[in-house]
C-alpha positions in Angstrom: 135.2 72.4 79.9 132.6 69.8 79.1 129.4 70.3 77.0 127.6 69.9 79.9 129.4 72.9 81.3 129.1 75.0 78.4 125.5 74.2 78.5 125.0 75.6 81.7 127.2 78.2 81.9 125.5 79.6 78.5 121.6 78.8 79.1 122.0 77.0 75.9 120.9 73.0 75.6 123.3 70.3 74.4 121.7 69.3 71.5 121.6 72.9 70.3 125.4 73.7 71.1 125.7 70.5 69.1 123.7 72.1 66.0 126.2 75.0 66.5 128.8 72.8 65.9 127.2 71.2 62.9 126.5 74.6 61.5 130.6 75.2 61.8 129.7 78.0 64.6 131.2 76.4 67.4 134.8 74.2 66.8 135.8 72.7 70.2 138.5 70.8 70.7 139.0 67.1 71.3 139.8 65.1 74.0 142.0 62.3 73.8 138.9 60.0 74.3 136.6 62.1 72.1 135.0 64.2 74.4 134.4 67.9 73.0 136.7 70.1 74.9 135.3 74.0 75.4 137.4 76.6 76.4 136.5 80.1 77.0 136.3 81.5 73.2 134.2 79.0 72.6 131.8 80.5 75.2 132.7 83.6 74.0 131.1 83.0 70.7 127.9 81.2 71.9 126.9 84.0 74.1 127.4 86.2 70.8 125.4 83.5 68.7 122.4 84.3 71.4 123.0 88.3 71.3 122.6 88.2 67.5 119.5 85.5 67.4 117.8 87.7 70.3 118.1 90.9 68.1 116.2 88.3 65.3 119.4 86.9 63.2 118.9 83.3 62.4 122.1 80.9 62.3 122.2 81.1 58.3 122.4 84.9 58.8 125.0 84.7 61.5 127.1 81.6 60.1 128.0 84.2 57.0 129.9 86.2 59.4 131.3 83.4 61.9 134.5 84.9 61.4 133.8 88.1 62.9 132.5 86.4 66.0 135.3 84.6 66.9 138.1 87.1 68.1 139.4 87.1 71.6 139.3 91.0 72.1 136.7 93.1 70.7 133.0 91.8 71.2 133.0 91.4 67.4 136.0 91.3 64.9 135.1 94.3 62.3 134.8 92.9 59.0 132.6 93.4 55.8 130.6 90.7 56.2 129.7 92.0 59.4 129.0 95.3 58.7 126.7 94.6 55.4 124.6 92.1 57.5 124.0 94.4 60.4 122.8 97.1 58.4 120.4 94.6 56.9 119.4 93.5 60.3 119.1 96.7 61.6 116.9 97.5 57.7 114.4 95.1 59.0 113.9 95.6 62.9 113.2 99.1 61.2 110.5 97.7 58.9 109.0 95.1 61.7 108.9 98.5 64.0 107.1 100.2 61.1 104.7 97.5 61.0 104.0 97.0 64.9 103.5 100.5 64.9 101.0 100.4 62.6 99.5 97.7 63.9 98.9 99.5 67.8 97.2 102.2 66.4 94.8 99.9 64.7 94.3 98.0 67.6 93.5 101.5 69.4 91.5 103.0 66.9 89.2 99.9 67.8 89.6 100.2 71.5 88.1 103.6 71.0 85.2 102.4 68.9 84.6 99.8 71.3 84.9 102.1 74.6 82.7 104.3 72.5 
């Protein structure tokens, strides 16, 4: 399939599966007259490049693992890399749920003192 295709089958906007590709996340094939050529690993991987950025990876993060995201069966490949930077990942949605937390009961501790 074309980018074009890609694009809307994914939700994703040309220029950014372009920047995939840059970034070595996405490796389409070539036409004979140039045209990137996607198939369906490659939409594979780009609807795993948004699961990870929606859980707050950003494409450094998930470009260290690329590997992992590539296979055909599993939704990810296991692998070390993998495994080491979703622990981190999950390290700090645990802090940023810590601190959101804290930050409600603030914000109701002055709800209170404003409803008196």
């Amino acid at each position: 399939m074309r980018i074009g295709e890609l694009s809307r089958r994914c939700d994703v906007s040309i220029r950014m599966l372009r920047y995939y590709e840059a970034q070595g996340l996405l490796k389409p094939r070539r036409t004979g007259t140039g045209y990137r050529d996607y198939g369906p690993v490659d939409e594979q991987a780009v609807e795993r490049i948004k699961l990870l950025g929606s859980a707050g990876m950003t494409l450094a993060t998930i470009r260290q693992f690329s590997a992992c995201i590539r296979g055909e069966g599993r939704i990810f490949e296991p692998c070390d890399e993998l495994r080491e930077t979703l622990r981190a990942q999950i390290r700090l949605v645990d802090q940023k749920a810590a601190k959101l937390t804290q930050t409600r009961q603030v914000l109701e501790r002055f709800m209170q003192d404003v409803d008196g």
